[in-house]
VEXBA-566373 format. One record per atom (N, C-alpha, C, O): x, y, z; residue in three letters; atom name; residue number from 1. Coordinates in pm, whole numbers, plus 50000, padded with zeros to 5 digits. Example, Ala and Ser with C-alpha at 12.3 -4.5 7.8 and 13.67 -1.06 7.14 Angstrom:
REC     u     v     w   r  a   k
REC 51319 49431 50780 ALA  N   1
REC 51230 49550 50780 ALA CA   1
REC 51320 49670 50780 ALA  C   1
REC 51424 49668 50846 ALA  O   1
REC 51285 49775 50708 SER  N   2
REC 51367 49894 50714 SER CA   2
REC 51290 50003 50787 SER  C   2
REC 51341 50114 50804 SER  O   2
This chain:
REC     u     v     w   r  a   k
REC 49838 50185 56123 UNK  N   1
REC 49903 50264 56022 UNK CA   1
REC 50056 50254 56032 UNK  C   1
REC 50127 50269 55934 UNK  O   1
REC 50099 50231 56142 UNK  N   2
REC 50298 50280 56138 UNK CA   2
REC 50302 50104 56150 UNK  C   2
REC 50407 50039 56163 UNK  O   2
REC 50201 50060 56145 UNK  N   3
REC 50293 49891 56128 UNK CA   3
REC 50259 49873 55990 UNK  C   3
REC 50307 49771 55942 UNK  O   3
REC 50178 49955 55899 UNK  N   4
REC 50218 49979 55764 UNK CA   4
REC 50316 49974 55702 UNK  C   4
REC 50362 49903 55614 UNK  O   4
REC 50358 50095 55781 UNK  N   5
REC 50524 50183 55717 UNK CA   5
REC 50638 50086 55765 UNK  C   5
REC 50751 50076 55718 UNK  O   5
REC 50577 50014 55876 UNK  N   6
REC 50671 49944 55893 UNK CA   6
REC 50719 49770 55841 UNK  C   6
REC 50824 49714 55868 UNK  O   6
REC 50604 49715 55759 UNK  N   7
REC 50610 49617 55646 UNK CA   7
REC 50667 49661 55535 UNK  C   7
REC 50749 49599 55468 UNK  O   7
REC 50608 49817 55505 UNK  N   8
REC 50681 49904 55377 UNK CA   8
REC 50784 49920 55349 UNK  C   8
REC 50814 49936 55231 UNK  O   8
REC 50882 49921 55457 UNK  N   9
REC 50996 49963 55502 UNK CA   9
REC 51095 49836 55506 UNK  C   9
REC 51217 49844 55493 UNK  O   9
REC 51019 49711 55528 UNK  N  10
REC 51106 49602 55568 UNK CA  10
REC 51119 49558 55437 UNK  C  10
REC 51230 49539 55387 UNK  O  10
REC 50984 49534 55359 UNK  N  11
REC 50991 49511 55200 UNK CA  11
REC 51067 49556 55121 UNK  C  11
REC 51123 49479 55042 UNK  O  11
REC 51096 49713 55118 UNK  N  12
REC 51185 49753 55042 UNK CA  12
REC 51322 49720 55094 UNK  C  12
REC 51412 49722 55010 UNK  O  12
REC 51362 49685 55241 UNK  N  13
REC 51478 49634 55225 UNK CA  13
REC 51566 49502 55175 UNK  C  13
REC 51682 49473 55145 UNK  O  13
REC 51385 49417 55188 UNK  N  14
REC 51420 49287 55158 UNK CA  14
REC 51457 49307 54982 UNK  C  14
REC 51560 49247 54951 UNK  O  14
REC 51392 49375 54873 UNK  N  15
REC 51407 49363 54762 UNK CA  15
REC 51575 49432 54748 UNK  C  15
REC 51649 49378 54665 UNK  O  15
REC 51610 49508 54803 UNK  N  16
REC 51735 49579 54786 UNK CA  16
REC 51845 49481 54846 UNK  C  16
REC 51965 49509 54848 UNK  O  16
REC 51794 49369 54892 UNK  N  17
REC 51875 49310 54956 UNK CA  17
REC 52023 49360 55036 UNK  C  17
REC 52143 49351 55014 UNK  O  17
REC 51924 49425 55156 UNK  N  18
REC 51962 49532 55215 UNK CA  18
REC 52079 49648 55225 UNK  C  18
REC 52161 49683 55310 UNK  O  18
REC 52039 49697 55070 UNK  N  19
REC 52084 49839 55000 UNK CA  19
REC 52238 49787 54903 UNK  C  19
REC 52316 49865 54849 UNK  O  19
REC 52247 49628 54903 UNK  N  20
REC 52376 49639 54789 UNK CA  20
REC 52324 49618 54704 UNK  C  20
REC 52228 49543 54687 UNK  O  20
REC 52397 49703 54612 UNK  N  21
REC 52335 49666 54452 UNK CA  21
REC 52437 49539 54394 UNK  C  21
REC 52547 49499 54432 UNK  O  21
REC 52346 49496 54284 UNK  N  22
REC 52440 49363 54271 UNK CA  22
REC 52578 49429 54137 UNK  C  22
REC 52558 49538 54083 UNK  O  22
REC 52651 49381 54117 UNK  N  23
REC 52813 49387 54074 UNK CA  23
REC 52863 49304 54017 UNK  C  23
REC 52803 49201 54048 UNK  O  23
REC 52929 49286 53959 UNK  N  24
REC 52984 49208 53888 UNK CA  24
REC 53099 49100 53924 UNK  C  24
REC 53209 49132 53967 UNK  O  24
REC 53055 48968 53899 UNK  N  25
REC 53168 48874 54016 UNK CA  25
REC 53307 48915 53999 UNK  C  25
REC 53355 48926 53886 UNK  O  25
REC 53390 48945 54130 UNK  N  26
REC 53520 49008 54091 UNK CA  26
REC 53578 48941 54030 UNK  C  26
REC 53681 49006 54011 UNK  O  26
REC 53595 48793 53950 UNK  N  27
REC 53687 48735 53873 UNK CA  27
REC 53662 48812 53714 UNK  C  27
REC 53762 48837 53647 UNK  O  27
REC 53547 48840 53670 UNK  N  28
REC 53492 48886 53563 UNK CA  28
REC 53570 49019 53595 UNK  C  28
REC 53688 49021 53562 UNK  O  28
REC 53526 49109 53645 UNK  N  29
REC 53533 49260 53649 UNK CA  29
REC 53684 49300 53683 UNK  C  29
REC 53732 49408 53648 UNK  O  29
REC 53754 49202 53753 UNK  N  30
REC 53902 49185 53721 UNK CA  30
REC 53973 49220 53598 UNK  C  30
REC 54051 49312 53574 UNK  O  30
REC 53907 49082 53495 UNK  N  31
REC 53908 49076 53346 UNK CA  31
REC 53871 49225 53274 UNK  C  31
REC 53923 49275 53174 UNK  O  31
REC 53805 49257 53326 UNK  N  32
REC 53738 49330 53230 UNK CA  32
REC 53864 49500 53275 UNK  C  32
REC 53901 49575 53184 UNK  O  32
REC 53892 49517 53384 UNK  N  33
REC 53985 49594 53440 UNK CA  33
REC 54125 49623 53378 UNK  C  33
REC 54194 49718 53340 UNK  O  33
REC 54129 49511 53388 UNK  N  34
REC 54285 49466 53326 UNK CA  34
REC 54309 49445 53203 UNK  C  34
REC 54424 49409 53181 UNK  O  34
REC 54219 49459 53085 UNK  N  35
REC 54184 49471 52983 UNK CA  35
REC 54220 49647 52964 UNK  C  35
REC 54328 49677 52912 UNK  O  35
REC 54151 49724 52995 UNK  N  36
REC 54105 49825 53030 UNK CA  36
REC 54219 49904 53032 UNK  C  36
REC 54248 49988 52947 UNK  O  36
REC 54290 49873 53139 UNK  N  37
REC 54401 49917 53205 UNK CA  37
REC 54524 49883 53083 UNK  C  37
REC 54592 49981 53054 UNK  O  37
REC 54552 49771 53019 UNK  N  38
REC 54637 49745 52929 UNK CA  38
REC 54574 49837 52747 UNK  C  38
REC 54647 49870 52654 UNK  O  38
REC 54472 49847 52754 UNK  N  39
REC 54433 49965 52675 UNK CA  39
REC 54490 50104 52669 UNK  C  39
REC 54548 50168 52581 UNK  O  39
REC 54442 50136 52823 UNK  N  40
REC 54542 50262 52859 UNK CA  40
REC 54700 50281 52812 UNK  C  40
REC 54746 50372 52743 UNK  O  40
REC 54761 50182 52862 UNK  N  41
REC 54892 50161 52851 UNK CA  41
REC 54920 50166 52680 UNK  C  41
REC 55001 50248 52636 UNK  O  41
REC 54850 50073 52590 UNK  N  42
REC 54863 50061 52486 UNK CA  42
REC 54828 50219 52423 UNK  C  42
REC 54900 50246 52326 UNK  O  42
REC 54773 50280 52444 UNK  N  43
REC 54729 50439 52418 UNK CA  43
REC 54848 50539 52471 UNK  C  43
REC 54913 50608 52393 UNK  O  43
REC 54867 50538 52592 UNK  N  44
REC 55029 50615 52611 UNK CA  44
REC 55122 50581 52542 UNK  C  44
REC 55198 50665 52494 UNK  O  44
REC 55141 50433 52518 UNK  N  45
REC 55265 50432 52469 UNK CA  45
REC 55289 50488 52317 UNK  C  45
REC 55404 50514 52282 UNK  O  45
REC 55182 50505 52230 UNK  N  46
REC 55149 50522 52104 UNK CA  46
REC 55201 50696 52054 UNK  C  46
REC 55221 50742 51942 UNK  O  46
REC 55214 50770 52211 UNK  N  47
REC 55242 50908 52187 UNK CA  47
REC 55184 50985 52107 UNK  C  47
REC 55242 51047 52018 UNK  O  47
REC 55072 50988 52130 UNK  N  48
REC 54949 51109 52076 UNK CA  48
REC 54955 51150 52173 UNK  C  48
REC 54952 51120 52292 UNK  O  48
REC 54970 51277 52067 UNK  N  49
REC 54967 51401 52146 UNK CA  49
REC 54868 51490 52175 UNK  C  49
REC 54886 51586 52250 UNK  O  49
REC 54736 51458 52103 UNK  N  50
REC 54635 51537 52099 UNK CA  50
REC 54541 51457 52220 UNK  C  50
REC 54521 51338 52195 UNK  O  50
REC 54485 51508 52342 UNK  N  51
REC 54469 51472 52383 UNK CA  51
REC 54308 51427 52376 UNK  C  51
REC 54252 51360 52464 UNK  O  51
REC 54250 51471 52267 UNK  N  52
REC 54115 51457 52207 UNK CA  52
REC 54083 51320 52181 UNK  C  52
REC 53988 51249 52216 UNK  O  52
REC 54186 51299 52112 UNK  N  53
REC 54204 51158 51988 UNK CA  53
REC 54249 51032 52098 UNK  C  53
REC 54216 50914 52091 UNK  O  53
REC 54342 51102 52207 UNK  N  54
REC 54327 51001 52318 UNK CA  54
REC 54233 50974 52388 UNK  C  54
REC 54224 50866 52447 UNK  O  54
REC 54143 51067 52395 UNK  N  55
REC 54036 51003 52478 UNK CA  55
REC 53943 50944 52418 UNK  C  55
REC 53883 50855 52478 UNK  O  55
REC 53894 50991 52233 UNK  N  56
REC 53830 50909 52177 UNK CA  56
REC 53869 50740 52140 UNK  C  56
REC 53790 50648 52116 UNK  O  56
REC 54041 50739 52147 UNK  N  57
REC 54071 50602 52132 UNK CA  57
REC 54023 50564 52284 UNK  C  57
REC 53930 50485 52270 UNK  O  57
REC 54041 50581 52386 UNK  N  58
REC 54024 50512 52518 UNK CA  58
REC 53855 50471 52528 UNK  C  58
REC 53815 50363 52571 UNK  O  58
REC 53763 50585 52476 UNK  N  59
REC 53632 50526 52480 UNK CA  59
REC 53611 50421 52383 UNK  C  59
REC 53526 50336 52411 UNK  O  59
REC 53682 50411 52259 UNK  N  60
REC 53613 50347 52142 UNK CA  60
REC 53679 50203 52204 UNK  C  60
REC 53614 50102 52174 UNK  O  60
REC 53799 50183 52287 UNK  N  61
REC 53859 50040 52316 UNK CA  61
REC 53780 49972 52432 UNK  C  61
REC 53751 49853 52444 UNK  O  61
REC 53746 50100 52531 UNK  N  62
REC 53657 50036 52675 UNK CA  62
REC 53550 49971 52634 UNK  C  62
REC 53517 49856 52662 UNK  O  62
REC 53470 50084 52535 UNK  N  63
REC 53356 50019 52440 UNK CA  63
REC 53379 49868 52399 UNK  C  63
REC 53312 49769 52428 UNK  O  63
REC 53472 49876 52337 UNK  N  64
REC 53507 49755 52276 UNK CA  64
REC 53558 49592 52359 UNK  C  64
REC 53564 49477 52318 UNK  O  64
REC 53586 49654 52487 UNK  N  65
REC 53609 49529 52584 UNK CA  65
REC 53496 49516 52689 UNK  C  65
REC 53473 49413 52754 UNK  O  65
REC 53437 49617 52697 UNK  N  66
REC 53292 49598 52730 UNK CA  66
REC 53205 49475 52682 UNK  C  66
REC 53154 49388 52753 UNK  O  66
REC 53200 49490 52540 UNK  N  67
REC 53133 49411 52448 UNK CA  67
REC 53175 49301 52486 UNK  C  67
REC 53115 49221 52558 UNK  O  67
REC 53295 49288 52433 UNK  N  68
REC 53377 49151 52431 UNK CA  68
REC 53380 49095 52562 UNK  C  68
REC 53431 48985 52582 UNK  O  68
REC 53318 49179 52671 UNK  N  69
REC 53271 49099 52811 UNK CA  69
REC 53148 49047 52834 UNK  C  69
REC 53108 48960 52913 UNK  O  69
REC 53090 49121 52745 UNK  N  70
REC 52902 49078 52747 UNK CA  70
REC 52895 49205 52858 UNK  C  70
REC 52861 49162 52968 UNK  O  70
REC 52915 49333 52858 UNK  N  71
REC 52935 49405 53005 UNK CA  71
REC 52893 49573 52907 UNK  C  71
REC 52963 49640 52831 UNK  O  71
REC 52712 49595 52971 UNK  N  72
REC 52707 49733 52964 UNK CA  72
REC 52790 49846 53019 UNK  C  72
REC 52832 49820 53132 UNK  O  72
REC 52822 49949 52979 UNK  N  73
REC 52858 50077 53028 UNK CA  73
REC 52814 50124 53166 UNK  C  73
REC 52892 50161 53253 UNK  O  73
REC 52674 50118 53176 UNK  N  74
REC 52630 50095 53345 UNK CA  74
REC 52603 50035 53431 UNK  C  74
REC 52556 50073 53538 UNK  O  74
REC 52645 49877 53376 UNK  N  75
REC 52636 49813 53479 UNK CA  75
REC 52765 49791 53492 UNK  C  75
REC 52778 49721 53592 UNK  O  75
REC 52909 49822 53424 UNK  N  76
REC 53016 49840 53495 UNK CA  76
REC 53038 49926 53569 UNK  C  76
REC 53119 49898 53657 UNK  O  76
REC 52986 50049 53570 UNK  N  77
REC 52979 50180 53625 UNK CA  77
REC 52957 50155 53755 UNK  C  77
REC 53037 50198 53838 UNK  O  77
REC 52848 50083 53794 UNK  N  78
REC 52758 50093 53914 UNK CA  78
REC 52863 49964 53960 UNK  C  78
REC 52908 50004 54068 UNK  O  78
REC 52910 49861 53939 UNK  N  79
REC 52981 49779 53978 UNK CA  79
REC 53093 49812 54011 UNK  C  79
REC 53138 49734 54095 UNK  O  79
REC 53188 49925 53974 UNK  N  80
REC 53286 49956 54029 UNK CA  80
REC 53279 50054 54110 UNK  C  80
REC 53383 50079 54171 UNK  O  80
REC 53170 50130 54132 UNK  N  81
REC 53121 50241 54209 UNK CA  81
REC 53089 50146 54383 UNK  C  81
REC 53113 50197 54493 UNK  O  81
REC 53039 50022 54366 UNK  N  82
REC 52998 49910 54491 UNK CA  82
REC 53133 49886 54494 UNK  C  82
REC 53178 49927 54601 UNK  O  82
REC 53233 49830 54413 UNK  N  83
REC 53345 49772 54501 UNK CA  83
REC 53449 49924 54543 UNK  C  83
REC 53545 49889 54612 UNK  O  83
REC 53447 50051 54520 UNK  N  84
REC 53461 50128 54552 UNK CA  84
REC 53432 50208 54688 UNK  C  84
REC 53497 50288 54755 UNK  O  84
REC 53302 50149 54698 UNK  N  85
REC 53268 50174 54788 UNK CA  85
REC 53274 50081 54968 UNK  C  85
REC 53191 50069 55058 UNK  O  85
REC 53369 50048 54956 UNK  N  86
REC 53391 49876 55006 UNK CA  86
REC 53555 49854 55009 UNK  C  86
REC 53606 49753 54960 UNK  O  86
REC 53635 49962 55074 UNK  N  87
REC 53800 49912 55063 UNK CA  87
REC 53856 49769 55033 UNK  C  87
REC 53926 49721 54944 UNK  O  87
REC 53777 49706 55177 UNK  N  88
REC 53820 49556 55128 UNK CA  88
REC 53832 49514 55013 UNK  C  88
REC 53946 49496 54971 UNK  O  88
REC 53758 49497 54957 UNK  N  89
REC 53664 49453 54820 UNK CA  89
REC 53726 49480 54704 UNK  C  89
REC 53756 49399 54616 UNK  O  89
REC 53753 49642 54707 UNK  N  90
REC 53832 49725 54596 UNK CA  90
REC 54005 49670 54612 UNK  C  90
REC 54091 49669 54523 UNK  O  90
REC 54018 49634 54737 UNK  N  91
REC 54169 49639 54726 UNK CA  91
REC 54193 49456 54649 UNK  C  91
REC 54280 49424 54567 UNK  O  91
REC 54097 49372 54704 UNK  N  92
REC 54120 49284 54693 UNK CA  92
REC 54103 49247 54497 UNK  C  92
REC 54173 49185 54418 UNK  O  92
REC 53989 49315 54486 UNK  N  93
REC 53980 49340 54333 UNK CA  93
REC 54105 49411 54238 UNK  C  93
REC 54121 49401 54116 UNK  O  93
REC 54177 49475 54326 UNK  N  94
REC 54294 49518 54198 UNK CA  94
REC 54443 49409 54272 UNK  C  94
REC 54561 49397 54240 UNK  O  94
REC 54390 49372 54338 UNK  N  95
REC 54523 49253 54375 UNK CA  95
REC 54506 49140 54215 UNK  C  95
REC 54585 49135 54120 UNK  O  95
REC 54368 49057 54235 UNK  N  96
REC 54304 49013 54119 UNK CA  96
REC 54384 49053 53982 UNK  C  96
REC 54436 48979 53898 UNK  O  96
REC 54376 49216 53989 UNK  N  97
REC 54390 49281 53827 UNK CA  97
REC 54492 49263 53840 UNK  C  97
REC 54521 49173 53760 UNK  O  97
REC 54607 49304 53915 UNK  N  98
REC 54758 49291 53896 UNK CA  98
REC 54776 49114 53873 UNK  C  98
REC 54889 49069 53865 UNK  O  98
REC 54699 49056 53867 UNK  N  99
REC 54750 48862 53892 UNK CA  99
REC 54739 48842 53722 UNK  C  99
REC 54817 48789 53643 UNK  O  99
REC 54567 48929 53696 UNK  N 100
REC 54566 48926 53539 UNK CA 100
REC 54651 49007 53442 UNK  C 100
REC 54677 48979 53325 UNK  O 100
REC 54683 49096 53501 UNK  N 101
REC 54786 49166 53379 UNK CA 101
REC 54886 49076 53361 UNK  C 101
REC 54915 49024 53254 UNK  O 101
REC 54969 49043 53530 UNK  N 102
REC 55131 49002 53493 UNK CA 102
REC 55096 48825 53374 UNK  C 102
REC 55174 48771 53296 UNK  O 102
REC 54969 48790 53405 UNK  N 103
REC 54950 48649 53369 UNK CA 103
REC 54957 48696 53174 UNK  C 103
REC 55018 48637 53085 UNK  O 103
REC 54857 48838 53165 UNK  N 104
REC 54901 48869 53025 UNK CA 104
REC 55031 48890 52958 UNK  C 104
REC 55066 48847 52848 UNK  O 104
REC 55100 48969 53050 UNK  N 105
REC 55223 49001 53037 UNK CA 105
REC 55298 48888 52945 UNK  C 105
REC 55341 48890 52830 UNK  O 105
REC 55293 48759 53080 UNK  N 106
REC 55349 48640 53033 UNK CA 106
REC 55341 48592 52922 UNK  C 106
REC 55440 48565 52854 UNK  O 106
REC 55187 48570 52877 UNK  N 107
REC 55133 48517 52752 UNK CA 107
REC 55249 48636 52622 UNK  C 107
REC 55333 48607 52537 UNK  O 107
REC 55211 48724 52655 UNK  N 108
REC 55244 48814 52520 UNK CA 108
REC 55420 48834 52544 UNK  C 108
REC 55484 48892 52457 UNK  O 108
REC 55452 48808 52602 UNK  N 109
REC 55598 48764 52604 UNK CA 109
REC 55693 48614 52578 UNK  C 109
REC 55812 48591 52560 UNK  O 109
REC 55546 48515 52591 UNK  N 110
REC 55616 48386 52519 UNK CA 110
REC 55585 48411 52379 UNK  C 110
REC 55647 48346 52295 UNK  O 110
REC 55483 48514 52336 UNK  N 111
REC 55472 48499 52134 UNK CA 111
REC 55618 48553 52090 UNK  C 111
REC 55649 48559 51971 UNK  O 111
């Protein structure tokens, strides 16, 4: 019986591939960050003042770069919740985002 629990036990770790959930490759979720993040920015700078209408613009744009990533609502969720959970990982992931913004920056400063 406990060498039951104990195949039971090994199985479920093997499928969890032992307890990380899978995430989104940080070059993607970078993208998708820094998108995100230049949304924000684009929303402050606009000076609404109602802070309602700001948060409905911030969902309707995340929504919208979501899409334009091929990237559900929860499986970004749970993907930044894993590299969150993981300093390394997280720090190295917004090093990434800062490489993609300034690279946007650039672009939208040679138009």
């Amino acid at each position: 019986m406990k060498l039951g629990y104990l195949v039971l036990f090994v199985g479920l770790l093997g499928c969890s591939e032992l307890g990380k959930p899978e995430r989104i490759e940080e070059k993607k979720m970078a993208q998708i960050l820094a998108d995100i993040h230049i949304d924000e920015a684009n929303i402050s700078s606009m000076g609404v003042t109602n802070m309602d209408s700001s948060l409905l613009m911030y969902h309707f744009l995340e929504k919208k770069t979501l899409k334009r990533h091929g990237v559900d609502s929860l499986t970004f969720v749970k993907s930044l919740e894993s590299y969150a959970k993981e300093p390394k990982d997280f720090i190295q992931l917004y090093n990434e985002v800062k490489l993609v913004v300034a690279e946007k920056r650039k672009k939208a400063q040679r138009r």
